[in-house]
N, C-alpha and C positions, 0 to 999 in steps of 0.2 A: 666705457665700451658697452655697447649694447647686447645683452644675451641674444643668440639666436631661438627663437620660439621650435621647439618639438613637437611635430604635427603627434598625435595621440586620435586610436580610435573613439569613436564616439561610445558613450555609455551605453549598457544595451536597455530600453525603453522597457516600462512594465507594461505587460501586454494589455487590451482593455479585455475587461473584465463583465461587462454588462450585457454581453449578446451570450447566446449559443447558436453554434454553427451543425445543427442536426442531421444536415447534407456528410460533412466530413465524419461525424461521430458513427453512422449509419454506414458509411464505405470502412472504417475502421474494424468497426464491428464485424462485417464479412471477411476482413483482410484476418481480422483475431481468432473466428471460429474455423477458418481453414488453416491454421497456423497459431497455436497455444502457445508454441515457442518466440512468436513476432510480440516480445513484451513491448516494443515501441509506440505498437497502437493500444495500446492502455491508456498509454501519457497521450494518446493524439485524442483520445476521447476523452478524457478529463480534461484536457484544455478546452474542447469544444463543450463542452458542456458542463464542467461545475465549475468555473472561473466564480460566478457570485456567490458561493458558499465558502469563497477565500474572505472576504471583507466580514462578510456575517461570521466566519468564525472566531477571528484573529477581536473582532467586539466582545464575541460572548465567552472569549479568554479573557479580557480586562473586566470582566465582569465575575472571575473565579478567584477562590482565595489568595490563589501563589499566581496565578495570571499577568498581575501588572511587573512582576521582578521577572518571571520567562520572559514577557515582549520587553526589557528594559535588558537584560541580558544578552537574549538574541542568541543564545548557543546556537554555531549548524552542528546539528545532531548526524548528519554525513564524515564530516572530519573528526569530529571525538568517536565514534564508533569504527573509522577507519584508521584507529591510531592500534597498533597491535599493543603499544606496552597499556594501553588503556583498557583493553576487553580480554588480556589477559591477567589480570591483577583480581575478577571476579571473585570470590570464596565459592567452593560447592551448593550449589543446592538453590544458590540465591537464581534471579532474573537473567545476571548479567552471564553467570555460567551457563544456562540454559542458552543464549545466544551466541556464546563461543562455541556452544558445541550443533551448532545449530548450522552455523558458516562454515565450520566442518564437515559436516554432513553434506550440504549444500554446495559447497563449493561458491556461495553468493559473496560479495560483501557490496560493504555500506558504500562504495564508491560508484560499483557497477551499475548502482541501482539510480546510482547520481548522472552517471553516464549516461544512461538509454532515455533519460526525461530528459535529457540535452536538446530541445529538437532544435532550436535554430543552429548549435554548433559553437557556440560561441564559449568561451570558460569563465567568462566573471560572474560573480554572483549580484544582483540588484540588489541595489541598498536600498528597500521599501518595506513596509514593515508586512503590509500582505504577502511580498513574495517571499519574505522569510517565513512564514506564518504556513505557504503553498509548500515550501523544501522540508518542514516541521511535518509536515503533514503527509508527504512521500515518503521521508525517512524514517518516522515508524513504523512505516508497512510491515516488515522483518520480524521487528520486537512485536510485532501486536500476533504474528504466525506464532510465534513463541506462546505469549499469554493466551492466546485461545486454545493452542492444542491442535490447528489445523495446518496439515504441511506442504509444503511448498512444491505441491504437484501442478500439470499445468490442467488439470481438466476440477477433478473435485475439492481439492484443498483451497485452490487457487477461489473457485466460484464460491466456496464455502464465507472466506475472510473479505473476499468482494463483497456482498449482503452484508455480513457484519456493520463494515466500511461505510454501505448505503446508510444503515440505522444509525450509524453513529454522525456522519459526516454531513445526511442528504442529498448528498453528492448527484444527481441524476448520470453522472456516467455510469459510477457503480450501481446503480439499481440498471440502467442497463445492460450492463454486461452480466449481471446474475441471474435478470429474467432471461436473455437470451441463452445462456449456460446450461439454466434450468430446464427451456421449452428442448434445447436441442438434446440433452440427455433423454428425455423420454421417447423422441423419436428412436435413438442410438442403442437405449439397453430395455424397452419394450416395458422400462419400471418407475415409477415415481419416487422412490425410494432419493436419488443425487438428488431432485427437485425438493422434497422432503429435508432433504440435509441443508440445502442451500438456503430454505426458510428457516430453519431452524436456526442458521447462522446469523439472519436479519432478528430476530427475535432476542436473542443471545445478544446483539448488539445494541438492543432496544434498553435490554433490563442491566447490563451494565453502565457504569460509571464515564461519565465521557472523559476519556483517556487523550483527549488534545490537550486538556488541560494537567495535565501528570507531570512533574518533574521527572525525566527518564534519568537524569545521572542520578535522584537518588534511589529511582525504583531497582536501577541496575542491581543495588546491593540488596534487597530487600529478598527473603527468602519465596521461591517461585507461587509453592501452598498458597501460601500468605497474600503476595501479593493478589494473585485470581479470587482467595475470599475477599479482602476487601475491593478489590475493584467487581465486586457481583460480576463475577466469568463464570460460564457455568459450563458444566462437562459436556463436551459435543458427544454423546450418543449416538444418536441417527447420523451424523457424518464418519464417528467410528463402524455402525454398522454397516454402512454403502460401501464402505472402502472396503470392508472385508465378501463382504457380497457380490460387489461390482466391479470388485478389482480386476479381473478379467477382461471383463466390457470394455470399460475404461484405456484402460491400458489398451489393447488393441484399436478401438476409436482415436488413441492420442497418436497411435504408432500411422494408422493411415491418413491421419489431418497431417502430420509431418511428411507424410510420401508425397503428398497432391501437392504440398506446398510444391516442395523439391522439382516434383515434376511440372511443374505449374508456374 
């Protein structure tokens, strides 16, 4: 007897990778500065624009100590960070408790943030070793807020760990979305001070350790101090003092980009 064949969707393709689409990055970017809360267009301008710094990085991780067993491994750093009996087993003080408590505060997790980079809709994951290398590279977002000290507001924290992102990654989305960030706060709060910060956070990302290359399940346990010394992280400053400064501004600017949205 012959089995009947099960039609099955098709695989989902990995996207190419070698153009940037600077038309769509550009309409994103207006779509993100009237609406801080539309995290969607993050992921629509990182696809249009740092697509090639997925291949050159996922190389210049086979090129680091512990590099070839992460891409041989393939952990999705999405599903073990959204396992609660995983992120709650942390000891005080280490990485991974600073992240519990962090998704606390926030009310984020590791899945949502898996969610809103969904853009075609689809739920399986490509089995390529770059686009695992692209999900690697989303799903630290979180942990790296943790390691730098900068928080997950949507105006200064946010542009802050974007520049970071840029110096670490190259990424040309995130250098775009921080110079845009930066140019727009000085029209907004009359001060250089967020722009200031926001270099400060590209600089800071300059002089530390590149962190794509990091074993995250064993940093999790490692204590917080410690880890920020040896990953040369250095104390955000001038983003602590903008916040305290500009907190005002900010807040109010984020309060009326959410109205226009609304109304808009």
């Amino acid at each position: 007897m012959t089995p009947t064949a099960v039609p099955t969707a098709p695989a989902p393709l990995m996207p190419d990778l070698s153009k940037r689409d600077w038309r769509a990055a550009f309409r994103a970017m207006r779509r993100l500065l009237a609406d801080g809360d539309d995290t969607r267009q993050v992921f629509v301008i990182m696809r249009a624009l740092n697509g090639g710094n997925t291949p050159r990085g996922y190389d210049r991780l086979l090129r680091t100590e512990h590099g070839p067993r992460l891409a041989y491994d393939r952990v999705e750093l999405a599903e073990r960070l959204s396992d609660p009996g995983f992120v709650a087993g942390f000891a005080p003080g280490t990485v991974g408790a600073a992240y519990r408590d962090w998704l606390a505060a926030t009310g984020y997790t590791a899945a949502g943030l898996a969610d809103v980079s969904n853009l075609e809709g689809y739920e399986a994951i490509v089995r390529h070793p770059h686009a695992w290398f692209g999900r690697r590279t989303r799903d630290v977002h979180d942990l790296w807020h943790v390691l730098t000290g900068y928080q997950a507001d949507e105006t200064l924290g946010e542009a802050a760990l974007v520049a970071f992102s840029f110096a670490q990654t190259g990424g040309l989305g995130w250098g775009l979305i921080a110079t845009a960030a930066a140019l727009k706060s000085i029209a907004v709060t009359r001060s250089t001070l967020f722009a200031r910060a926001v270099l400060e956070g590209w600089r800071h990302g300059r002089r530390a350790k590149w962190l794509l290359a990091e074993d995250y399940e064993a940093m999790l346990n490692e204590p917080l101090d410690a880890a920020r010394r040896r990953l040369h992280i250095a104390e955000p400053s001038l983003y602590r003092r903008a916040r305290t400064e500009l907190g005002a501004e900010m807040a109010a600017f984020a309060s009326q980009s959410r109205a226009a949205a609304a109304a808009g």
